[in-house]
C-alpha positions in Angstrom: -5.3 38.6 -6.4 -7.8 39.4 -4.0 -10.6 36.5 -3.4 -8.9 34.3 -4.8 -8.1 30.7 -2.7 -4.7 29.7 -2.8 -4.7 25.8 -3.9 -1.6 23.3 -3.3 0.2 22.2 -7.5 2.6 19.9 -7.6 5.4 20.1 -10.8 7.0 17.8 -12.6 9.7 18.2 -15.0 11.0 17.2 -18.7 14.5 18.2 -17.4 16.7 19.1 -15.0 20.3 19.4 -16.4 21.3 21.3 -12.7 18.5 20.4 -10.3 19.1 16.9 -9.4 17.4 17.6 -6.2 14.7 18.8 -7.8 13.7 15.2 -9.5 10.8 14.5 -7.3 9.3 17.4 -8.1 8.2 20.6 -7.1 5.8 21.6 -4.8 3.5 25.0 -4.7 1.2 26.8 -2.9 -0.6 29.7 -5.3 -3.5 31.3 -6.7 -3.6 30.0 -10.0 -1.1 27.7 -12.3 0.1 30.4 -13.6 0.9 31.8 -10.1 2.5 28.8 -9.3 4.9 28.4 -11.9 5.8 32.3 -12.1 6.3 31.3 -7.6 8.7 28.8 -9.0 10.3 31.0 -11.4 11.0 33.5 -9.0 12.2 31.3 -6.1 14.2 28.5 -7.5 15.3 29.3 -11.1 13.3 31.3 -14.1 14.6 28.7 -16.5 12.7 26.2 -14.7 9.6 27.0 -16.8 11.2 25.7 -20.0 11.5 22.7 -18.9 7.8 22.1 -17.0 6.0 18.7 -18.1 3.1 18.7 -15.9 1.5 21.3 -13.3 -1.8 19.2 -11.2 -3.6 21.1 -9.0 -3.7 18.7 -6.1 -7.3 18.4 -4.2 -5.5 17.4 -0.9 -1.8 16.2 0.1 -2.6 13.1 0.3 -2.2 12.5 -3.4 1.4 12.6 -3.2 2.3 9.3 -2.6 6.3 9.3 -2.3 7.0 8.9 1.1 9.8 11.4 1.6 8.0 14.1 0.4 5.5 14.9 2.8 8.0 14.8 6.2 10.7 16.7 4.3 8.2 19.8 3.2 7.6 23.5 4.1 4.3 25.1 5.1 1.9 24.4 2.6 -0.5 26.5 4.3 1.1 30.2 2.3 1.7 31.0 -0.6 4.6 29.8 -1.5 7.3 26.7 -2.8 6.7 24.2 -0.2 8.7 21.5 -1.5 11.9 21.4 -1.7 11.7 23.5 1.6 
């Protein structure tokens, strides 16, 4: 994936019969969409795919506005799930 940027997504999801702690959503730093939700796949659950709603490319962190998010996340700076850390 070479020149590509990695940009910050943020997931949200129809549901989540065994991820309560997932409810909040899932956030992801990756390539593409596709990279993000195959990041997600990978490090939390595969069948987490099935059950995506929405995947937003976010323009900066700032657009997450619930407050427990941002001091409770990883390094969004890699590639990588970032939140839940």
């Amino acid at each position: 994936m070479s020149g590509l940027k990695l940009n910050w997504y943020w997931m949200e999801f129809k549901e989540l019969p065994n991820f309560c702690g997932l409810c909040r959503g899932v956030g992801v730093t990756a390539f593409t969409d596709d990279d993000a939700i195959q990041l997600v796949s990978q490090k939390i659950d595969p069948e987490l795919k099935n059950s995506i709603a929405t995947v937003k490319q976010l323009l900066s962190l700032n657009e997450i506005t619930d407050e427990h998010i941002l001091p409770n996340m990883g390094n969004e700076l890699v590639r990588g799930v970032w939140f839940p850390k």
